[in-house]
Z-matrix of the N, CA and C atoms (Angstrom, degrees):
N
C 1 1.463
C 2 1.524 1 108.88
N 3 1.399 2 110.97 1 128.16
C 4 1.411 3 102.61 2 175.17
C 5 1.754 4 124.93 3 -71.56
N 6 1.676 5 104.07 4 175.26
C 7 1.632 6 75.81 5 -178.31
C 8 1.721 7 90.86 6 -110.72
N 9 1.694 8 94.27 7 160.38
C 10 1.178 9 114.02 8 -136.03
C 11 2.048 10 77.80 9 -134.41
N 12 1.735 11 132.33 10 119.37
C 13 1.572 12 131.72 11 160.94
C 14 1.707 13 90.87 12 -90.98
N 15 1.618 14 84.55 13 146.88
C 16 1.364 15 108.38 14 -166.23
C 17 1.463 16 103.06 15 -121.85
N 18 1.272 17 129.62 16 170.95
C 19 1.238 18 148.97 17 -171.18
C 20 1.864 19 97.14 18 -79.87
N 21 1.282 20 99.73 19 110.14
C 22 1.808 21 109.61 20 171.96
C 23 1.681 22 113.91 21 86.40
N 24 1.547 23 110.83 22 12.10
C 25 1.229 24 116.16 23 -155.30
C 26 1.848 25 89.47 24 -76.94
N 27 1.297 26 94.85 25 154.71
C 28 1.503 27 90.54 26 -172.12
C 29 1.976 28 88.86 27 -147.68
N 30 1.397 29 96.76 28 130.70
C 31 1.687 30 114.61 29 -169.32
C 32 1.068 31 122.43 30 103.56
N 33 1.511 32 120.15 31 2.24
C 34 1.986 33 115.48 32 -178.47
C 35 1.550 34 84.54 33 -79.57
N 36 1.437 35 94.13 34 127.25
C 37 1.398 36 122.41 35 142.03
C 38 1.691 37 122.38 36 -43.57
N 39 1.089 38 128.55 37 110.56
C 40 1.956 39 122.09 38 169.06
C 41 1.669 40 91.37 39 -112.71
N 42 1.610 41 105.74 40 133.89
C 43 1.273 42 117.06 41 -178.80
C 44 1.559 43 105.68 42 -137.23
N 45 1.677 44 104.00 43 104.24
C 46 1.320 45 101.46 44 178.72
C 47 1.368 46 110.40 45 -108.63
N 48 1.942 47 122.84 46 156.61
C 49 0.996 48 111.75 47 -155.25
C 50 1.904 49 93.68 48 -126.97
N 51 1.548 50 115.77 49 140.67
C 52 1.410 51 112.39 50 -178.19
C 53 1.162 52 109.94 51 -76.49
N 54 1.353 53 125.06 52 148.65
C 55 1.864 54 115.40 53 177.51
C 56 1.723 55 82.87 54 -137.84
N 57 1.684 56 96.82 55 145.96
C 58 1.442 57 83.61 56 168.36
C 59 1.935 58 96.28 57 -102.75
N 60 1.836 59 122.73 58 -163.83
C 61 1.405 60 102.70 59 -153.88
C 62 1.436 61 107.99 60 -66.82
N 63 1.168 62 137.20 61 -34.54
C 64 1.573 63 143.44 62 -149.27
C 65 1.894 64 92.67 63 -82.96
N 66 1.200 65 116.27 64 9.86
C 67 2.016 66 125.33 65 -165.42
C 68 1.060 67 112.35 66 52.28
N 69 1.357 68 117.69 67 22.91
C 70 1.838 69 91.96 68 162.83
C 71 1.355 70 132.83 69 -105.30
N 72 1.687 71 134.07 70 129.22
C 73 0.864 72 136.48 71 -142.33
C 74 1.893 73 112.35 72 -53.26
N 75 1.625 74 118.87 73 147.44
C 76 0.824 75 137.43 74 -131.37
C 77 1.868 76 86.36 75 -115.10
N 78 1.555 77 135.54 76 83.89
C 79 1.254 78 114.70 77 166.58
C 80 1.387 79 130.66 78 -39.11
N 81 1.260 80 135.19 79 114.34
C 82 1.337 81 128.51 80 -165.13
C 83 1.938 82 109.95 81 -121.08
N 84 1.272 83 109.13 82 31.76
C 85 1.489 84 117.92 83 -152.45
C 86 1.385 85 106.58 84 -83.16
N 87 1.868 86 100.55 85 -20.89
C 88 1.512 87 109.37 86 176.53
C 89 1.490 88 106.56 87 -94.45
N 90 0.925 89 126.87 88 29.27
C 91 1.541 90 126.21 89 -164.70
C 92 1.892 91 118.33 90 -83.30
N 93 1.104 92 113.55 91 99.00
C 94 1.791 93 110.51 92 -169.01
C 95 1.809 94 88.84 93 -72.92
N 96 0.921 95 125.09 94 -17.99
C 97 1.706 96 103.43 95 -171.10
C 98 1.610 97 100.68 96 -131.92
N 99 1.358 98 106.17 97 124.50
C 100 1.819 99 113.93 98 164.62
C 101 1.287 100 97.38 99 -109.55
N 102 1.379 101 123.49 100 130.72
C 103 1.181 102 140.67 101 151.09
C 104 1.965 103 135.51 102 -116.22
N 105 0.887 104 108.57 103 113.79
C 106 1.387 105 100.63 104 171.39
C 107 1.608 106 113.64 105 -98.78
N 108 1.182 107 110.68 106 124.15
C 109 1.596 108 111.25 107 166.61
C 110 1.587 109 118.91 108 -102.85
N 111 1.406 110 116.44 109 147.86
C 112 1.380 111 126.26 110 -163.74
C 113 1.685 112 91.54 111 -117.56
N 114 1.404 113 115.93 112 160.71
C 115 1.646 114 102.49 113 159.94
C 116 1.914 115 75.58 114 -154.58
N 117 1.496 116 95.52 115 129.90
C 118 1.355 117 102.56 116 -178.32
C 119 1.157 118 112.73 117 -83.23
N 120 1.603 119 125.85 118 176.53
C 121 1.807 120 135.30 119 161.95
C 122 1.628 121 97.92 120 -32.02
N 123 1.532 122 108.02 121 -67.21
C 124 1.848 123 97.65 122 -168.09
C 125 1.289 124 136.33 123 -47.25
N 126 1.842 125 92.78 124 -27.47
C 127 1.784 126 102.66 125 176.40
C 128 2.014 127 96.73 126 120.28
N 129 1.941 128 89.32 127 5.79
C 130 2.196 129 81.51 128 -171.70
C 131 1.380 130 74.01 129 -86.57
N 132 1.687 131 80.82 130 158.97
C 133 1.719 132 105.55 131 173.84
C 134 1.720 133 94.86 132 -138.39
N 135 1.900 134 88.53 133 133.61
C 136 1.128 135 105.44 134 -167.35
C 137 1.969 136 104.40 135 -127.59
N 138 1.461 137 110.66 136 120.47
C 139 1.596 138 105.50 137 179.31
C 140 1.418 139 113.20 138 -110.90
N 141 1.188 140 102.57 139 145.37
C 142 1.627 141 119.36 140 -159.16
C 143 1.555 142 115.25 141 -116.06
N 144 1.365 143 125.76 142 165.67
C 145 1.783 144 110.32 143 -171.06
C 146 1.830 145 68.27 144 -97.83
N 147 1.984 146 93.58 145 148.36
C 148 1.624 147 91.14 146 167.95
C 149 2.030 148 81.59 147 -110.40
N 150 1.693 149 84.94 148 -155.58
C 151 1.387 150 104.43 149 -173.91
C 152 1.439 151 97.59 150 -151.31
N 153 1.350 152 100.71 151 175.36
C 154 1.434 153 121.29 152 -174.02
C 155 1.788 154 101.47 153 -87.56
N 156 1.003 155 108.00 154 132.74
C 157 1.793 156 106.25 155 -172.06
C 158 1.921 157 96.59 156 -91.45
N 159 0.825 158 112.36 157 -26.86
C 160 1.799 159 121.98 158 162.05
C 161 1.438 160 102.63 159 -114.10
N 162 1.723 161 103.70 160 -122.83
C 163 1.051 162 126.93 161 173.01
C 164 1.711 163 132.22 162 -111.01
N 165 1.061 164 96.82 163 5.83
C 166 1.742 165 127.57 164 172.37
C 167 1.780 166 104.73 165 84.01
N 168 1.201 167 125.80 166 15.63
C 169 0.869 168 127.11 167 155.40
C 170 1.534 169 134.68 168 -51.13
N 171 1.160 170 96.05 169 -36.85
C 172 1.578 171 125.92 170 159.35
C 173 1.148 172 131.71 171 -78.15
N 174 1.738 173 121.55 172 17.63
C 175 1.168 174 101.10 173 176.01
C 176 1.547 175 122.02 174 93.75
N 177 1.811 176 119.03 175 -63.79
C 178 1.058 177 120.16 176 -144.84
C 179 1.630 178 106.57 177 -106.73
N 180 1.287 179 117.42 178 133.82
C 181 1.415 180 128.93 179 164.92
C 182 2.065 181 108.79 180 -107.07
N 183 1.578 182 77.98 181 147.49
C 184 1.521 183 88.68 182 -165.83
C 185 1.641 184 96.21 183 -121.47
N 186 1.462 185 106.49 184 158.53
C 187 1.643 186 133.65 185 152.59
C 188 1.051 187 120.43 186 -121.15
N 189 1.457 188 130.60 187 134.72
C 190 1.187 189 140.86 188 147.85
C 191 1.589 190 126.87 189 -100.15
N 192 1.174 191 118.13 190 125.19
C 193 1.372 192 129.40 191 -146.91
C 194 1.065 193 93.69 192 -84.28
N 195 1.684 194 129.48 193 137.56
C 196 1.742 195 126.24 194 151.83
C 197 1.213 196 107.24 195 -108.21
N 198 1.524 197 115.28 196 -143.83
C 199 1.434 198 152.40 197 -144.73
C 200 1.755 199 86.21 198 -83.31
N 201 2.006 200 109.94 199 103.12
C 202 1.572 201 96.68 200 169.41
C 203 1.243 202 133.87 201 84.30
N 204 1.741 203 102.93 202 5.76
C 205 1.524 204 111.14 203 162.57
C 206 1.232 205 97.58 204 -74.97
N 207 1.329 206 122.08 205 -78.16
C 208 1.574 207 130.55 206 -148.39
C 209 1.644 208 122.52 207 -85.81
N 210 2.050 209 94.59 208 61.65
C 211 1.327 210 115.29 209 -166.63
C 212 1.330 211 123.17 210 -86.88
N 213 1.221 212 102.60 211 -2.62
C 214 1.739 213 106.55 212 -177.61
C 215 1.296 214 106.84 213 -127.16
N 216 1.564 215 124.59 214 145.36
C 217 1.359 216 133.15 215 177.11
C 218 1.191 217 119.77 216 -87.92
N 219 1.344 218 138.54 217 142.49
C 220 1.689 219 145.73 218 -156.83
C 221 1.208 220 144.61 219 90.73
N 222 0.994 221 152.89 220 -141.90
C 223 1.596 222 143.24 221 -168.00
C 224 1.878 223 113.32 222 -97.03
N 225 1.479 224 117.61 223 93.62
C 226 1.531 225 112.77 224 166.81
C 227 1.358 226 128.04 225 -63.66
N 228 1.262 227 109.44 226 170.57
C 229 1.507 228 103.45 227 156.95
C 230 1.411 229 113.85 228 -138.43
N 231 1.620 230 122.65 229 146.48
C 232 1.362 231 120.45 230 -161.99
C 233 1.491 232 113.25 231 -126.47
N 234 1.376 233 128.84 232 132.11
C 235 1.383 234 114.13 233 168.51
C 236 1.507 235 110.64 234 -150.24
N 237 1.158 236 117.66 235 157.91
C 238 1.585 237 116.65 236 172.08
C 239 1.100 238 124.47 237 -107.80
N 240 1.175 239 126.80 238 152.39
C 241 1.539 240 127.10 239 177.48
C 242 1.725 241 113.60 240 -134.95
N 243 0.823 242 128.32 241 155.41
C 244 1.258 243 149.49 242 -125.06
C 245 1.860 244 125.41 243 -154.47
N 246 1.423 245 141.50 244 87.75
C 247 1.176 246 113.75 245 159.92
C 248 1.435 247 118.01 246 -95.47
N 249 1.408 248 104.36 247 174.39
C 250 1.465 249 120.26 248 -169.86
C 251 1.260 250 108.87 249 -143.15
N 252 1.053 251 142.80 250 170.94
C 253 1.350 252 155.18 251 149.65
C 254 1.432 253 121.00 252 -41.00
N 255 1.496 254 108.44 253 -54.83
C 256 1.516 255 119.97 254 162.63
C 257 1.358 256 103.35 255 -74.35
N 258 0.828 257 147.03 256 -22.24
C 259 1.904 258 135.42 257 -178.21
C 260 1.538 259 106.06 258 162.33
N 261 1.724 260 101.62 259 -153.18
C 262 1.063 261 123.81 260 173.35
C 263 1.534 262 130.53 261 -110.28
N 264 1.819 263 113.98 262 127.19
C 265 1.501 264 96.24 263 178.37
C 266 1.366 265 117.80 264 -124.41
N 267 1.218 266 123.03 265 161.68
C 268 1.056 267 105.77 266 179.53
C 269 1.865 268 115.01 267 -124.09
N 270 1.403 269 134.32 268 147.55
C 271 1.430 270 112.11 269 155.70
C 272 1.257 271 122.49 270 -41.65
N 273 1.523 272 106.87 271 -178.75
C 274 1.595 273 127.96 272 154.15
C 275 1.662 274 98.68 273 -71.42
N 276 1.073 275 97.82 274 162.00
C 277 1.270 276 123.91 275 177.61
C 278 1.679 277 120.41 276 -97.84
N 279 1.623 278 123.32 277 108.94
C 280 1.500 279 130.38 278 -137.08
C 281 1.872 280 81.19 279 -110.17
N 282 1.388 281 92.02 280 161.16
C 283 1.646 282 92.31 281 159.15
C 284 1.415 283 95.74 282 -132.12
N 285 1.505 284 119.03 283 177.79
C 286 1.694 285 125.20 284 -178.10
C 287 1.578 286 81.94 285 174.94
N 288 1.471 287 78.14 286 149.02
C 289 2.124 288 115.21 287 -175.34
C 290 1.506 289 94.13 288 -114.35
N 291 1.606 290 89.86 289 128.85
C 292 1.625 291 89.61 290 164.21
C 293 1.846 292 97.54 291 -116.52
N 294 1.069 293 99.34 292 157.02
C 295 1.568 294 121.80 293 -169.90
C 296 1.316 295 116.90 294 -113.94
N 297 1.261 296 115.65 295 147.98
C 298 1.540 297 129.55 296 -177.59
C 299 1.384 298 101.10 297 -61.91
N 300 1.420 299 124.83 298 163.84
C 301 1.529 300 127.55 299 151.47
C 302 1.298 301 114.28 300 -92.00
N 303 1.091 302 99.40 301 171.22
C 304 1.974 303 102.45 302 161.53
C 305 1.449 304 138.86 303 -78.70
N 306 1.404 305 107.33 304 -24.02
C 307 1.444 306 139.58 305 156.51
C 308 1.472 307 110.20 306 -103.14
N 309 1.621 308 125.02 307 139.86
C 310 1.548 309 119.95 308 159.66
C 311 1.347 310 125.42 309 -56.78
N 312 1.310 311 116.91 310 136.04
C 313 1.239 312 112.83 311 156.69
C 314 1.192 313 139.88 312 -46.86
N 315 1.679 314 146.36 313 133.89
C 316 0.912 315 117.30 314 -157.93
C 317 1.512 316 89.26 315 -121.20
C-alpha cells in the first residue's frame, strides 16, 4: 500500500534534498537558516523552521508536521530553502496530495 498524508495528520516527516544545477548534493552543514515552505490548495503559503535530517552533510532538510499543518484537502506544494555563507539555496519544488479520512477530524 502506498503511503498516502491525510487531513490533520500530525508527524509525517517532509524531507527535502539541496542539489546544486549539475544534481549534486548541496552541503548545507553551515547553514544559519532552514526553511521549509508549504503553499497550500488555496494558494496560502505557509514557512516553517526546518532542520537538519542528519547533519546537513547530506543535503537534506526535514519537517515534521504538528497540530494544524495539514488543514486543507488536495494537491500541495513543498520546497526548502536554505542560507549559507556563500548565499542562498533552494530545493526543487515537490508536490503531495493530502486526502480526506473516513471519519472527521476532530
Amino acid at each position: 500500500m502506498a503511503c498516502e498524508i491525510h487531513l490533520g495528520d500530525i508527524g509525517t516527516a517532509f524531507r527535502l534534498t539541496i542539489l546544486d544545477c549539475a544534481g549534486a548534493i548541496v552541503d548545507i552543514s553551515a547553514a544559519s537558516v532552514k526553511e521549509v515552505v508549504f503553499r497550500k490548495p488555496d494558494m496560502t503559503v505557509v514557512t516553517q523552521a526546518g532542520a537538519f535530517y542528519t547533519d546537513g552533510t547530506d543535503g537534506v532538510v526535514q519537517y515534521v508536521t504538528v497540530a494544524d499543518d495539514l488543514d486543507k484537502l488536495g494537491n500541495w506544494k513543498i520546497q526548502a530553502e536554505v542560507t549559507l555563507p556563500t548565499g542562498r539555496w533552494s530545493s526543487n519544488v515537490e508536490t503531495f496530495k493530502v486526502y480526506k479520512n473516513l471519519k472527521p477530524v476532530l
